[in-house]
Legacy VTK file of the C-alpha trace (Angstrom):
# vtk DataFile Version 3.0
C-alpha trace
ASCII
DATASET POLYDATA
POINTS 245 float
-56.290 -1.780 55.907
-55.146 1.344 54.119
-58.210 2.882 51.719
-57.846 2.527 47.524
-55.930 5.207 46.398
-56.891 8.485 44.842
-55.961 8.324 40.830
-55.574 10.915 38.648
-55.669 11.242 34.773
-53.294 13.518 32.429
-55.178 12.441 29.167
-58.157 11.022 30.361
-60.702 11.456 27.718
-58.382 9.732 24.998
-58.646 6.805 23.122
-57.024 4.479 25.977
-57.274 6.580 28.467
-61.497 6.553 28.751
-61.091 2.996 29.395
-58.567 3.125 32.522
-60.969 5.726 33.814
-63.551 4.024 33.430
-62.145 1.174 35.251
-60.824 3.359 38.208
-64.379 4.542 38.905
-65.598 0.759 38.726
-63.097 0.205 41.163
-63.705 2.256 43.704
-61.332 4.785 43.498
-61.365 8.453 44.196
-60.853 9.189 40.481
-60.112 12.478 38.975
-59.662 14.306 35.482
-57.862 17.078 34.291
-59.895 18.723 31.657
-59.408 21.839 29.555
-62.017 24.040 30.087
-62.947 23.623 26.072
-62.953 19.800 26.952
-65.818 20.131 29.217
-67.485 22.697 25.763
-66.409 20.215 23.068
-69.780 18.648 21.341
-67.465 15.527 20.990
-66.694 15.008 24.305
-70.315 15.400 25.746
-71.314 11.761 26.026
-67.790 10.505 27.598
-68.075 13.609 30.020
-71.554 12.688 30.944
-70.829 9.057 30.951
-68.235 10.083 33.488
-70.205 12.314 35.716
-72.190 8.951 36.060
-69.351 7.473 37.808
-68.862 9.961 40.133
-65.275 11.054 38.303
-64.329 14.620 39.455
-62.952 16.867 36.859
-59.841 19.144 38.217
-59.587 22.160 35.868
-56.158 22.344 34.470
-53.273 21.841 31.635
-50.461 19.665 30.826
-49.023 23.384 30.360
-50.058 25.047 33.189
-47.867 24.123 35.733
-49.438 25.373 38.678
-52.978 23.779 37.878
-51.098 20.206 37.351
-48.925 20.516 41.119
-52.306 21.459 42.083
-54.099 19.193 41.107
-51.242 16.240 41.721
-51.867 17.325 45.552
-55.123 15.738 45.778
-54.088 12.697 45.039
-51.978 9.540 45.287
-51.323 8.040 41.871
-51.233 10.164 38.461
-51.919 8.080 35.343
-50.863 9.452 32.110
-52.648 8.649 28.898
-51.615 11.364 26.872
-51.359 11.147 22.816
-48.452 10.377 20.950
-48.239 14.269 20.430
-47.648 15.030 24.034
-45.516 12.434 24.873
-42.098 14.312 25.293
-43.944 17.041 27.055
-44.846 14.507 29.830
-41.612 16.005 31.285
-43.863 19.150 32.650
-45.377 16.236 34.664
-42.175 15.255 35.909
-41.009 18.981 37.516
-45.164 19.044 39.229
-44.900 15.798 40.701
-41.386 16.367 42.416
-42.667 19.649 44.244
-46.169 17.834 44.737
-44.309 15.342 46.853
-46.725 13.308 47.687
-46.949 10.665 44.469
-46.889 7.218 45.349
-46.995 5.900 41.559
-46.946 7.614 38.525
-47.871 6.028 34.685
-46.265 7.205 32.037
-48.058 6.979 28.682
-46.825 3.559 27.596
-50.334 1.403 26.725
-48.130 -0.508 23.826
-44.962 -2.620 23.189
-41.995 -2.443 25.232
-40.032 -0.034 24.002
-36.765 -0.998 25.945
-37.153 -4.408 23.908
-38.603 -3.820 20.389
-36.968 -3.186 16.876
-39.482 -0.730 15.035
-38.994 1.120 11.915
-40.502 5.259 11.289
-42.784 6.340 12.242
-43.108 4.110 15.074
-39.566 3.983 16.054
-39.985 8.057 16.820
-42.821 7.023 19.431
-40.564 4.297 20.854
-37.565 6.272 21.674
-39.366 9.150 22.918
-40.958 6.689 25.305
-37.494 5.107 26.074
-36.118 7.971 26.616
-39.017 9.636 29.127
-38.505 5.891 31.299
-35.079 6.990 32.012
-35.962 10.548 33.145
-38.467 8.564 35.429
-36.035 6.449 36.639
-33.286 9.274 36.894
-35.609 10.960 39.142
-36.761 8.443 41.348
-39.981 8.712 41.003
-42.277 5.360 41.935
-43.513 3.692 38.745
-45.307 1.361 36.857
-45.003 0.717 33.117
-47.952 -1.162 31.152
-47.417 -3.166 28.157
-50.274 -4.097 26.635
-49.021 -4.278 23.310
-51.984 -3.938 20.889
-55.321 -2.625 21.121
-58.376 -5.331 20.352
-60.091 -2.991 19.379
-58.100 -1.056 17.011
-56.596 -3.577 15.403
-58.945 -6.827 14.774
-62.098 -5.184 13.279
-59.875 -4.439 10.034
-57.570 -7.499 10.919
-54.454 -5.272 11.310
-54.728 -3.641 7.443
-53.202 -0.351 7.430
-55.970 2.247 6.615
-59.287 0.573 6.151
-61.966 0.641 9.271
-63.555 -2.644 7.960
-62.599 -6.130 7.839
-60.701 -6.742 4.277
-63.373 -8.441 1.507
-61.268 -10.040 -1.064
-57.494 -9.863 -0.097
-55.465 -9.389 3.217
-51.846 -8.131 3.154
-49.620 -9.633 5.826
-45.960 -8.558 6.731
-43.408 -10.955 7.192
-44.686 -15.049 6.649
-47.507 -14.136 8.843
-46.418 -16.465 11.866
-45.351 -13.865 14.376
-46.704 -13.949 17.648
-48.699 -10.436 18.504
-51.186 -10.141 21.714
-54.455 -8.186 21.404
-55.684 -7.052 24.297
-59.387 -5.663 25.177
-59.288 -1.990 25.814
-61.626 -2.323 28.979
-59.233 -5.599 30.271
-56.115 -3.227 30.128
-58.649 -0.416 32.123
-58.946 -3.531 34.560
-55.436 -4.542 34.794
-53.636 -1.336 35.010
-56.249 -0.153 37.934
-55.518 -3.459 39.432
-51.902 -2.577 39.563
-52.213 0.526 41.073
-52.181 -0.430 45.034
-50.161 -3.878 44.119
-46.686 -3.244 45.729
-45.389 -6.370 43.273
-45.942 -3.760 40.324
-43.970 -1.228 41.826
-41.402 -0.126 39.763
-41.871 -2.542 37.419
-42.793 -3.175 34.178
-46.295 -5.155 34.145
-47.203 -7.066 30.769
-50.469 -7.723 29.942
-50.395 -10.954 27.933
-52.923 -13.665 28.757
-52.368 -16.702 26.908
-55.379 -17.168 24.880
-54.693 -13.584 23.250
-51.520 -14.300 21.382
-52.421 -15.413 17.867
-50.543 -15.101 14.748
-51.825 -12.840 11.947
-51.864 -15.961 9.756
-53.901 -17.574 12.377
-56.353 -14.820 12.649
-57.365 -14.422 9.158
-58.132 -18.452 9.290
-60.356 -17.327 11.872
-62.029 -14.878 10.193
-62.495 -17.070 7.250
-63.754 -19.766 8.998
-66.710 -17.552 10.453
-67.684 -15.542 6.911
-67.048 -18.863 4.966
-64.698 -17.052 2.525
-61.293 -17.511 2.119
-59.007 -14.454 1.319
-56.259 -13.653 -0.856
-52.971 -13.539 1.019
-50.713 -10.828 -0.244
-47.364 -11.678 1.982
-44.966 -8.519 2.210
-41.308 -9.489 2.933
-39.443 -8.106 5.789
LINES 1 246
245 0 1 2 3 4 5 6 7 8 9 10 11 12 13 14 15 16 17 18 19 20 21 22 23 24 25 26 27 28 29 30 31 32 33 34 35 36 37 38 39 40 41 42 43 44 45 46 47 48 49 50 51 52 53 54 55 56 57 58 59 60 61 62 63 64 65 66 67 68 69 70 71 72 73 74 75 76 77 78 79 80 81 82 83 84 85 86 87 88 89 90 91 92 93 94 95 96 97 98 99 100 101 102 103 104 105 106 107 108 109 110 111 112 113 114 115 116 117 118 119 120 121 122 123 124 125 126 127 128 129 130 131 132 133 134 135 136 137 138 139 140 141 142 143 144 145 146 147 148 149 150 151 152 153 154 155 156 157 158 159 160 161 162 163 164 165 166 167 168 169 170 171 172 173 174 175 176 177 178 179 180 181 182 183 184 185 186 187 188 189 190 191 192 193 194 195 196 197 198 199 200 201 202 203 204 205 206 207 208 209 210 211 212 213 214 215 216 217 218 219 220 221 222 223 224 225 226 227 228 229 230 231 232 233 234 235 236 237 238 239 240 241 242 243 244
């Protein structure tokens, strides 16, 4: 049986991206890095480098930029994950032109971690995000290299300690504003369960070229139903200010 394959990270000590790490190391896998040399400097990355020393990750000196570094660095392994922000997402193409005169890629992952953007309606600024991710799956495609696409749709994490309220970092006190009639499906995933899944799709040929959703029943709730939730457990109901579409 062939061994787990070698993963490496464009993006790895981002918000999504520590968790898939994370995960990979867990896993078993030869994982690597690619760190900025001020990464490895930054006071703010100390404790997630450290953490990830402690799982035996290997950090490849390099840049999205740096062409040379990434083909290098592409060689070592067999599957290149991409986490990068919403910033670098168009310039994923540099990964692209490395990975075709690597030659040796077996999967690549774009920086998806979201909704599928070949089958949502969004409005700015989150439309921007969506067709620049459309548009980087086709250059994928066009050039034939192996891939996987996550959907995860939306981060646990991120989005239920304020119950989806734009702006505040807490849960709302008095009144909640929902878009729409509030009966919308959404999914909320765990960041460390999408780590989990996406790792487990790495060396699973039924993921290849494919798009794999990450949508476990029990974590589709409406926004209506999650406030009743949350009132239920503080014992205070909240003021529902509904937003029409």
């Amino acid at each position: 049986m062939a061994g787990k394959s070698k993963i490496l990270f464009i993006g790895g000590t981002g918000y999504i991206g520590k968790f898939i790490v994370e995960a990979s190391a867990k896993a078993g896998h030869d994982t690597f890095v690619l760190v900025r040399e001020s990464t490895l400097s930054n006071p703010t990355k100390t404790k997630l480098i450290d953490t990830f020393k402690s799982f035996g990750v290997t950090f490849v000196h390099g840049d999205l930029y740096d062409h040379e570094s990434l083909v290098k660095a592409i060689k070592q392994v067999d599957v290149v994950i991409s986490t990068v922000g919403h910033a670098l997402l168009a310039d994923q193409v540099k990964l692209i032109a490395a990975i075709k005169e690597a030659g040796n890629v077996k999967r690549f992952f774009p920086s998806e971690f979201g909704n599928d953007v070949d089958r949502v309606h969004a409005v700015e600024p989150a439309k921007t995000t969506y067709n620049t991710k459309a548009q980087f799956r086709r250059i994928v495609e066009a050039e034939g290299i192996p891939f996987t696409y996550v959907v995860n749709f939306f981060f646990a994490g991120y989005f239920l300690p304020n119950l989806a309220q734009p702006g505040p970092v807490g849960p709302p006190k008095d009144k909640v504003v929902i878009l729409g009639d509030g009966n919308t499906k959404a999914v909320f995933n765990k960041e460390e369960d999408i780590g989990t899944y996406t790792i487990n799709a790495v060396d699973d040929p039924k993921t290849l070229n494919k798009i794999l959703y990450i949508k476990p029943p029990h974590n589709i709730i409406t926004l209506n139903e999650l406030v009743s939730l949350w009132e239920k457990k503080t014992g205070k109901n909240l003021e529902r200010i509904y937003v029409p579409e």
